[in-house]
VOZA-33636 format. One line per 8 residues: number of its first residue (from 1); for each residue x, y, z of N, C-alpha, C. Coordinates in nm, 3 decimals. Layout:
# VOZA-33636
NUM	X,Y,Z,X,Y,Z,X,Y,Z | ... $
//
This chain:
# VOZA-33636
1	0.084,-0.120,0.000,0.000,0.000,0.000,0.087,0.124,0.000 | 0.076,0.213,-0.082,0.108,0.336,-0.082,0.090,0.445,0.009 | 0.157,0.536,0.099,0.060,0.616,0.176,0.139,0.739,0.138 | 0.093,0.874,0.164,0.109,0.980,0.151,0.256,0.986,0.238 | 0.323,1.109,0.212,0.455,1.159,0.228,0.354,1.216,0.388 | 0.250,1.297,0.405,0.279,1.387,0.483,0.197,1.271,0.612 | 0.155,1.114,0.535,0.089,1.067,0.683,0.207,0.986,0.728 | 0.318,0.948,0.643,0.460,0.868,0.675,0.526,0.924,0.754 $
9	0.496,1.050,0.734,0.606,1.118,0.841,0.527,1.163,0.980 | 0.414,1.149,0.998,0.341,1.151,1.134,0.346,1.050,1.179 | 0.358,0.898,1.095,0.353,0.761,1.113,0.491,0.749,1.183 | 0.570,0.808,1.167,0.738,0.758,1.170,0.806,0.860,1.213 | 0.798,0.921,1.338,0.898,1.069,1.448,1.004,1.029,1.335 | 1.107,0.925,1.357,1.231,0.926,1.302,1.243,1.006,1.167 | 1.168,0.936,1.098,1.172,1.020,0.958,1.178,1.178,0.956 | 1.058,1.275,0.999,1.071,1.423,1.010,1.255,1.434,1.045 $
17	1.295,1.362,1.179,1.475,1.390,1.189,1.530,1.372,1.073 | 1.562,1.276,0.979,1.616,1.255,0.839,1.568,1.347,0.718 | 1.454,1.385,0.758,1.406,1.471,0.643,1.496,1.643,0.638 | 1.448,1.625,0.779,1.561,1.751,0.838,1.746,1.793,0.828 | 1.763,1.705,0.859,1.930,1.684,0.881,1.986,1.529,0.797 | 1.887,1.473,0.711,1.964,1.330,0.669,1.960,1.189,0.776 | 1.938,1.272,0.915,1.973,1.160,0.994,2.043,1.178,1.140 | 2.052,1.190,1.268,2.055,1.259,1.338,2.086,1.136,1.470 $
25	2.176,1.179,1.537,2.231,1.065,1.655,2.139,1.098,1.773 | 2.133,1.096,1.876,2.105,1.117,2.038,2.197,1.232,2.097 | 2.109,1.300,2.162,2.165,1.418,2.193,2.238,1.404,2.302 | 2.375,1.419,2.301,2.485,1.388,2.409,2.563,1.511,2.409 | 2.676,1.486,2.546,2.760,1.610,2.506,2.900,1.599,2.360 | 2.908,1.473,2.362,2.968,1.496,2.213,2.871,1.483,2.108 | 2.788,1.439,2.088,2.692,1.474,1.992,2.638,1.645,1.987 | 2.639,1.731,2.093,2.596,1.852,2.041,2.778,1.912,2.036 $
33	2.895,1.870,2.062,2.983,1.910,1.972,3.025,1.886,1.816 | 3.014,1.773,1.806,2.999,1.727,1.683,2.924,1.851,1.619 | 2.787,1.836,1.677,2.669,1.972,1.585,2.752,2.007,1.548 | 2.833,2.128,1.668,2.830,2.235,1.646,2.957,2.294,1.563 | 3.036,2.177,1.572,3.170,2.169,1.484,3.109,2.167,1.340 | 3.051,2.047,1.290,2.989,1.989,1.174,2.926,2.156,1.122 | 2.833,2.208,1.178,2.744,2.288,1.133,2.854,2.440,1.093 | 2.987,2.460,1.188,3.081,2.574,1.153,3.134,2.549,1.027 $
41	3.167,2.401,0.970,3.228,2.350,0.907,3.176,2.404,0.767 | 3.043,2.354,0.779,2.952,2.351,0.684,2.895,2.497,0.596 | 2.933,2.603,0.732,2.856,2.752,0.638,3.010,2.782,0.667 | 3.154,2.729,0.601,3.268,2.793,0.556,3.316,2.881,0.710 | 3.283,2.846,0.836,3.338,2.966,0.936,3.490,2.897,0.953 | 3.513,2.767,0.953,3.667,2.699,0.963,3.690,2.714,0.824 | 3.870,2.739,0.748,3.866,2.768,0.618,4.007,2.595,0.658 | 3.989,2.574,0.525,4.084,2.437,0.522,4.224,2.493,0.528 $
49	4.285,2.371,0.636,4.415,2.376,0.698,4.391,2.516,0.812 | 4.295,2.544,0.874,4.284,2.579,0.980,4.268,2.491,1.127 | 4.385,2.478,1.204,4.347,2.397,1.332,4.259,2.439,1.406 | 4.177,2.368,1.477,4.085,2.354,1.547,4.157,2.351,1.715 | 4.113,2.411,1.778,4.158,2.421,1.902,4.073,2.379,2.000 | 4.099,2.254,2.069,3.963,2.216,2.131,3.950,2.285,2.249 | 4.034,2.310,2.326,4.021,2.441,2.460,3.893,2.501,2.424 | 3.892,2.593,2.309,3.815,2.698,2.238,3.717,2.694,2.231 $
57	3.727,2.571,2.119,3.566,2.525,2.110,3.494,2.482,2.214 | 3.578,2.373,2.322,3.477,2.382,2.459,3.451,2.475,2.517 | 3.516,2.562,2.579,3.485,2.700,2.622,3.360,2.788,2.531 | 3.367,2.780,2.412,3.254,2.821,2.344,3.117,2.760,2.340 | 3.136,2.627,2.365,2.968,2.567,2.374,2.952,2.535,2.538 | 3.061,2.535,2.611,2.985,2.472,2.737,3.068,2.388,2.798 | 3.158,2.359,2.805,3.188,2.206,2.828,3.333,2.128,2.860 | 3.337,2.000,2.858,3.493,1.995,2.866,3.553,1.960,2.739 $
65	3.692,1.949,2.710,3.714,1.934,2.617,3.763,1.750,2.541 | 3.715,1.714,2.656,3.665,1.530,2.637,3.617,1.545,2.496 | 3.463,1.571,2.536,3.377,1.573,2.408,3.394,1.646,2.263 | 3.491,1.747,2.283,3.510,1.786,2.179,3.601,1.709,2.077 | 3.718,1.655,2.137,3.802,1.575,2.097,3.708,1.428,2.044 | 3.636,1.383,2.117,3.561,1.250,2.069,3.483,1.324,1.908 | 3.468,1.488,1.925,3.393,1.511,1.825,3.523,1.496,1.671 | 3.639,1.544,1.745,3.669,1.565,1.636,3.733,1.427,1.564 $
73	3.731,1.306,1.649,3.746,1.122,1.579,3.597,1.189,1.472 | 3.524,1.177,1.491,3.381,1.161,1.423,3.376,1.234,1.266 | 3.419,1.343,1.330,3.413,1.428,1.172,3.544,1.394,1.123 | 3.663,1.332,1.147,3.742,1.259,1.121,3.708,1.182,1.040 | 3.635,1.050,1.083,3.577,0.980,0.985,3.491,0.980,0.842 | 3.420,1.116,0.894,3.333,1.193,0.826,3.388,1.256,0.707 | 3.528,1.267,0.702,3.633,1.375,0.601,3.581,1.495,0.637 | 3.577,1.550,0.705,3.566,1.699,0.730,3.686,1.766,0.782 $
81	3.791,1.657,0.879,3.885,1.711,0.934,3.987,1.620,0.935 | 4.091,1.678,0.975,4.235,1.511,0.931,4.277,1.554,1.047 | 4.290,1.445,1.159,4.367,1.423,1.286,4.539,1.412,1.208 | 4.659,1.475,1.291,4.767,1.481,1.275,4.856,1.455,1.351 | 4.917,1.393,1.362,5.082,1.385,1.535,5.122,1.523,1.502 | 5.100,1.599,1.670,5.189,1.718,1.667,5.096,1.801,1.621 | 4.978,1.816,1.528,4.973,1.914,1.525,4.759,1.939,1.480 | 4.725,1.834,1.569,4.617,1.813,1.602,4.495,1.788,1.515 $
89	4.393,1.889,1.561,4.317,1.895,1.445,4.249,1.984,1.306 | 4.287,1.909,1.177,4.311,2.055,1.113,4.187,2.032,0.977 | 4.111,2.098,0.913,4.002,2.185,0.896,4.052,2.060,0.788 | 3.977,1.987,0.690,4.028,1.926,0.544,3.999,2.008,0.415 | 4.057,1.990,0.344,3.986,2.082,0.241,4.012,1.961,0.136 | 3.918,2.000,-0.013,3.916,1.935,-0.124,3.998,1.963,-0.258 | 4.066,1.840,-0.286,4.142,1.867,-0.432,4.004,1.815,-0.529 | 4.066,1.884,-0.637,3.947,1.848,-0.739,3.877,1.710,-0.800 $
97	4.004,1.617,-0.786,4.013,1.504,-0.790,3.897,1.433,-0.685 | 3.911,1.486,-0.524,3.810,1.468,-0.443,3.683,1.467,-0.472 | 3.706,1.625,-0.516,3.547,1.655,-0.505,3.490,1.530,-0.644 | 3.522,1.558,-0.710,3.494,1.450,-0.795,3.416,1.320,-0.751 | 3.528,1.283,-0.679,3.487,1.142,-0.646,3.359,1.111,-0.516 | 3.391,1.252,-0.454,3.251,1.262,-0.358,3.132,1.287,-0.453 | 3.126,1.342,-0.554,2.967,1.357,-0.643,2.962,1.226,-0.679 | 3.088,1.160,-0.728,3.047,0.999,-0.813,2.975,0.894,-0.648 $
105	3.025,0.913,-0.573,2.976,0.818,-0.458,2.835,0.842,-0.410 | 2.815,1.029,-0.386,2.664,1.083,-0.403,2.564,1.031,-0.502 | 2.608,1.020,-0.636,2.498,0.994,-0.753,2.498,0.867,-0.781 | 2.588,0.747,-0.714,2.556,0.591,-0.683,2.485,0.602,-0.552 | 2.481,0.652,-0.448,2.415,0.645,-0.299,2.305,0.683,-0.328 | 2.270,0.818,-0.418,2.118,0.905,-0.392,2.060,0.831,-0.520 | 2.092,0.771,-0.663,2.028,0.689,-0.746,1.945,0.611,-0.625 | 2.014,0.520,-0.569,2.015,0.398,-0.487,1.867,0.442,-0.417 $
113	1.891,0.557,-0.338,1.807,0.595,-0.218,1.671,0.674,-0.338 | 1.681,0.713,-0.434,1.591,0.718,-0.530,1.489,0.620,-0.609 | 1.542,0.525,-0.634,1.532,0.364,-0.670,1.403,0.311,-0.532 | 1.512,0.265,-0.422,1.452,0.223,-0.299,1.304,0.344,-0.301 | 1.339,0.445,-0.280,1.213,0.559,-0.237,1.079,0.555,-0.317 | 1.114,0.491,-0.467,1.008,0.532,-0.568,0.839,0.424,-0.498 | 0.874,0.318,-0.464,0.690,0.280,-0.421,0.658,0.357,-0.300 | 0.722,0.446,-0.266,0.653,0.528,-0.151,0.624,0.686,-0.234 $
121	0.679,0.694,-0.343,0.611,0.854,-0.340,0.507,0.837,-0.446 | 0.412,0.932,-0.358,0.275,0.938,-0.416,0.235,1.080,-0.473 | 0.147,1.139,-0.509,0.070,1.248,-0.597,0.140,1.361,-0.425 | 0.087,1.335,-0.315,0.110,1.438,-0.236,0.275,1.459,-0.216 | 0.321,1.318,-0.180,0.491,1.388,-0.189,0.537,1.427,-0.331 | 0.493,1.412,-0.455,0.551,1.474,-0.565,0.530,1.645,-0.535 | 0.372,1.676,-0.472,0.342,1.793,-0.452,0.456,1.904,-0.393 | 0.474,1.822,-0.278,0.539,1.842,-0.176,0.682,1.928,-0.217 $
129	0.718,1.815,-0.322,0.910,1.830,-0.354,0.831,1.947,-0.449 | 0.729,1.977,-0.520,0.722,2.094,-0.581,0.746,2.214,-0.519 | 0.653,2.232,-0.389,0.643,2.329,-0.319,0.798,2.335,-0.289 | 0.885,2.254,-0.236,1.041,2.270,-0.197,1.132,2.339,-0.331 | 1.089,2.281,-0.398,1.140,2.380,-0.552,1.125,2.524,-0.563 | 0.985,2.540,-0.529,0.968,2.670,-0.577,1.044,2.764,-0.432 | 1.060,2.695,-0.282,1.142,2.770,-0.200,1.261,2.786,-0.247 | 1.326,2.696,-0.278,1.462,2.691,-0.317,1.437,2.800,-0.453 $
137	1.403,2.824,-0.552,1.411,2.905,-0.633,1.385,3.044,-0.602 | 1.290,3.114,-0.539,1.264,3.200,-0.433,1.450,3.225,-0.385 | 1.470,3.134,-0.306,1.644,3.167,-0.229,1.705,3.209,-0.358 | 1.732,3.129,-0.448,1.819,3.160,-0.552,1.784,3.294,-0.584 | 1.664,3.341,-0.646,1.618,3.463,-0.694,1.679,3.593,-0.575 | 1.652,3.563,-0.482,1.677,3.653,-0.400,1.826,3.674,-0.364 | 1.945,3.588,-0.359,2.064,3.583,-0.382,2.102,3.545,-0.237 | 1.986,3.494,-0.158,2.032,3.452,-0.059,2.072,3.305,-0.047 $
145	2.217,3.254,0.016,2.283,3.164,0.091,2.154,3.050,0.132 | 2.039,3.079,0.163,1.940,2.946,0.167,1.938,2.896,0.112 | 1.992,2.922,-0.045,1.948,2.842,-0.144,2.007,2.710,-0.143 | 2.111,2.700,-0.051,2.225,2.572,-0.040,2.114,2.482,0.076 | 2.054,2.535,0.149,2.004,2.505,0.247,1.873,2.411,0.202 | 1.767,2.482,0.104,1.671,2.466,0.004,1.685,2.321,-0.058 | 1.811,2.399,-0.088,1.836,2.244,-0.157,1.863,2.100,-0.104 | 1.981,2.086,-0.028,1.967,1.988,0.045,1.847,1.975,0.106 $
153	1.769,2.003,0.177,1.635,1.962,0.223,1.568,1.888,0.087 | 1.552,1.951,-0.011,1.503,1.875,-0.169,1.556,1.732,-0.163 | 1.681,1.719,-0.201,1.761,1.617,-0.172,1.747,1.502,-0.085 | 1.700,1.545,0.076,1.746,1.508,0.165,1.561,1.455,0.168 | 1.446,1.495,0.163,1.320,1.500,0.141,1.318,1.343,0.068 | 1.381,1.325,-0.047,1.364,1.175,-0.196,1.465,1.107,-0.037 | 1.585,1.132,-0.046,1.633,1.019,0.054,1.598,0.967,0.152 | 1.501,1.043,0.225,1.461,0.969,0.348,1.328,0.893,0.327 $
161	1.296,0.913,0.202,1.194,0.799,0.179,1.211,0.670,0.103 | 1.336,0.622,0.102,1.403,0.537,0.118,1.402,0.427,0.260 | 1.423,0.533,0.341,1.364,0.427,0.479,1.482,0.349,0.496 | 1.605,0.401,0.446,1.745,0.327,0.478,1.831,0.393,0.592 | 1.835,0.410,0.688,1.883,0.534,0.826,2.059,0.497,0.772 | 2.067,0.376,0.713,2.260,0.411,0.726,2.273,0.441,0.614 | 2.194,0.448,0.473,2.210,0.512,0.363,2.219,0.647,0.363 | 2.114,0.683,0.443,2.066,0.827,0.450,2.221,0.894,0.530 $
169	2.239,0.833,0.672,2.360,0.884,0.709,2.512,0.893,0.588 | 2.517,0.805,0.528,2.594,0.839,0.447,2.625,0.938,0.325 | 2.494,0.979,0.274,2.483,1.086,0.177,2.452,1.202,0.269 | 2.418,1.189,0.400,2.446,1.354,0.467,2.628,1.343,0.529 | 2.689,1.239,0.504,2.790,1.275,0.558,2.855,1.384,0.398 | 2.869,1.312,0.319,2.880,1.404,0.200,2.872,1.501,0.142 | 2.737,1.497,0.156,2.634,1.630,0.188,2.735,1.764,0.252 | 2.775,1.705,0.347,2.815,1.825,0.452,3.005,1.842,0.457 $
177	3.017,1.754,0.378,3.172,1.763,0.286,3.173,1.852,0.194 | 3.061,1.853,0.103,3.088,1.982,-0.013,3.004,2.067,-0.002 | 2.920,2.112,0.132,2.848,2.187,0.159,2.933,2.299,0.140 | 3.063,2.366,0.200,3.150,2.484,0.206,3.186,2.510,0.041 | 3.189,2.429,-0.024,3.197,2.488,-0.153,3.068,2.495,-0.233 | 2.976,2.432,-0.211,2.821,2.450,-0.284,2.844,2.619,-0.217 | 2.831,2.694,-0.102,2.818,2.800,-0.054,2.927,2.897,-0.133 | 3.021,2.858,-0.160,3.107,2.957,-0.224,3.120,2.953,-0.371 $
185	3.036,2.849,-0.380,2.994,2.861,-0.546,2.891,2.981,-0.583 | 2.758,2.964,-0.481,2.680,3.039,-0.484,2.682,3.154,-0.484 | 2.820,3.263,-0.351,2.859,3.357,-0.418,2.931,3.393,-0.547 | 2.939,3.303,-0.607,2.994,3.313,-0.718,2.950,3.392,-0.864 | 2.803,3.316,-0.844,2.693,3.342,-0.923,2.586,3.374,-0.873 | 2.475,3.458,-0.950,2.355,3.488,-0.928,2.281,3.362,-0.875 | 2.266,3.273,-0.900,2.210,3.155,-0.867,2.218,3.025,-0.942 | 2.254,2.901,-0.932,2.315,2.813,-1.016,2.242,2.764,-1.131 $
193	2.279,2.783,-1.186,2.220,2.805,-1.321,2.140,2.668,-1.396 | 2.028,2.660,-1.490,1.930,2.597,-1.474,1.891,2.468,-1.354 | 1.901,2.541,-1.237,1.896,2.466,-1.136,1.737,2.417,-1.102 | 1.657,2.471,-1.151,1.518,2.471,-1.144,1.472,2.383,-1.252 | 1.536,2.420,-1.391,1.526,2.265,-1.475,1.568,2.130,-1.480 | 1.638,2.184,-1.409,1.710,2.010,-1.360,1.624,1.933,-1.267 | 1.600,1.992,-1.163,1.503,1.903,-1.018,1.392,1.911,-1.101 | 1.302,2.014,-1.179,1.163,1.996,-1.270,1.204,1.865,-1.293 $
201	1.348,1.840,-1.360,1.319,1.710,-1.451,1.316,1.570,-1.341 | 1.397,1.565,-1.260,1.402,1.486,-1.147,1.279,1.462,-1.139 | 1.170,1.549,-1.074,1.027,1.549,-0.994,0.945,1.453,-1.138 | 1.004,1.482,-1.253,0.884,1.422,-1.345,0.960,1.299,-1.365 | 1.101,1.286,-1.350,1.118,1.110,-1.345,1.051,1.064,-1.275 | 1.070,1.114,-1.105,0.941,1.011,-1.012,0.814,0.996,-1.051 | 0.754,1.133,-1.128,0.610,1.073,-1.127,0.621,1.009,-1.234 | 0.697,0.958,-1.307,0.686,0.859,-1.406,0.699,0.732,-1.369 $
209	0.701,0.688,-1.209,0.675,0.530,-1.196,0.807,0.455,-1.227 | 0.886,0.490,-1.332,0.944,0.406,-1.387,1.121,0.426,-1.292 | 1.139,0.392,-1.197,1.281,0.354,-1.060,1.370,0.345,-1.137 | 1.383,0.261,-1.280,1.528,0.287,-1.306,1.584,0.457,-1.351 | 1.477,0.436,-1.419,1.471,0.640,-1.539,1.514,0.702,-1.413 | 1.426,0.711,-1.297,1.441,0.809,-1.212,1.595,0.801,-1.139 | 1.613,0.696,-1.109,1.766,0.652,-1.086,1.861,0.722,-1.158 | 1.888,0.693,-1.273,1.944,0.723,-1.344,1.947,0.931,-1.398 $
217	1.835,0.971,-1.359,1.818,1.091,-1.397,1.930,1.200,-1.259 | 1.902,1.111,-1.184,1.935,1.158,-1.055,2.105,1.195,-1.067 | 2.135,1.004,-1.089,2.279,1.028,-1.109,2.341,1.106,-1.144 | 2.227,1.138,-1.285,2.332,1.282,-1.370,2.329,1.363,-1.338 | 2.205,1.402,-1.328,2.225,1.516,-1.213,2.338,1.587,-1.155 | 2.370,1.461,-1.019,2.456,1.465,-0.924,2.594,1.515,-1.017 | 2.615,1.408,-1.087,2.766,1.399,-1.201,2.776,1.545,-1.265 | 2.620,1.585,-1.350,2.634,1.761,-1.392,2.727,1.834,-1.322 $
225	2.678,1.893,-1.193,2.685,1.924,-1.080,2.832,1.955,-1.084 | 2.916,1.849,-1.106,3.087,1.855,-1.047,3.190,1.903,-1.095 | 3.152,1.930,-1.206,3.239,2.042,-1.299,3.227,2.191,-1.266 | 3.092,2.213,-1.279,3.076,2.335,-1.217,3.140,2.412,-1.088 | 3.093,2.297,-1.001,3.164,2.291,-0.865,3.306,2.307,-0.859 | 3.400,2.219,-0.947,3.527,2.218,-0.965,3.618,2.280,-0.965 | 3.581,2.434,-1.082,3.632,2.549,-1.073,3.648,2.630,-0.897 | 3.574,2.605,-0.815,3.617,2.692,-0.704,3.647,2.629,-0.624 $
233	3.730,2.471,-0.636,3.775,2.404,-0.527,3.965,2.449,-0.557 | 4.034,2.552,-0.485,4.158,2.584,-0.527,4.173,2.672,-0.426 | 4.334,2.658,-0.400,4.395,2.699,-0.300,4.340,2.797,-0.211 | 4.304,2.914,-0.329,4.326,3.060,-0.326,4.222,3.094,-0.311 | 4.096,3.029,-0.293,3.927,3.032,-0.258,3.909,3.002,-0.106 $
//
């Protein structure tokens, strides 16, 4: 049986968290460092090969600097930051080559989580990702920085109806790897350019029923995407 996007997610607390953030741990004291590291990371306030000072950061949220350090194993794992002998913890940044290979792992993960998602979306969640379009275009138009925000939620909206919690964690770990350059792309340009024809086309693969098309539409998508991106992954940015 099919059910609506907006009774799945009254059906299922967990889900609204994934829809939100991709996916979301238990709120601890290294879990709200993590946040709060993850989230500086993410709107560009650490610039790559900047150390992280955990004194600092505990003193800034609250706390000891136990948890911060457990935070920074996590986003460690995460590629956000590279643990070092001697000289602690320091901000990662992306060669182009990277970024690359993070869109190719995105547009095999979010096909995947596209694929899996398609017998759950119905006439109201197609609605739904419309209405998220036209916010996200709104941000773009206006030249505001939401538009990065807009979007992942779009994104993050098809993945969690998948109903896979370690899939989903894995394309927000990503997610929040090339989040600092999706943002400095955006100042780049007025707003990314036929970005509104592209997800149009996405939204009409799903309502076309047909999981592989939509799969596949996705991928490219994602793959489009990395060239563009490419140009502002460099030293001097």
């Amino acid at each position: 049986m099919i059910v609506s996007l907006d009774t799945k997610i009254r059906s299922d607390p967990s889900m609204s968290s994934s829809i939100a953030s991709f996916g979301q741990h238990s709120s601890t004291a290294e879990e709200e460092a993590y946040r709060h590291i993850q989230q500086a990371l993410r709107i560009g306030r650490y610039k790559p090969g900047e150390r992280l000072i955990p004194e600092d950061i505990a003193a800034e949220i609250g706390m000891s600097r136990m948890p911060v350090r457990e935070a920074f194993r996590r986003l460690a794992s995460d590629g956000l930051v590279v643990l070092r002998p001697n000289r602690g913890c320091i901000v990662a940044g992306l060669t182009v080559d990277e970024l690359y290979e993070i869109f190719e792992m995105r547009s095999v993960l979010e096909g995947l989580a596209v694929r899996l998602a398609m017998p759950r979306i119905d006439e109201d969640g197609l609605d739904d990702l419309e209405r998220l379009l036209d916010r996200m275009e709104r941000a773009g138009q206006s030249g505001s920085n939401d538009w990065v925000v807009r979007h992942q939620e779009f994104h993050g909206r098809i993945c969690a109806l998948s109903q896979r919690p370690k899939l989903i964690h894995q394309i927000s770990a990503l997610h929040a790897v090339i989040e600092p350059y999706m943002r400095i792309w955006f100042d780049y340009i007025e707003k990314p350019l036929s970005a509104r024809e592209e997800h149009a086309t996405l939204i009409a693969a799903l309502r076309s029923g047909d999981a592989g098309h939509a799969e596949q539409v996705m991928r490219d998508h994602i793959l489009g995407t990395a060239p563009m991106l490419a140009e502002f992954v460099t030293p001097s940015r």
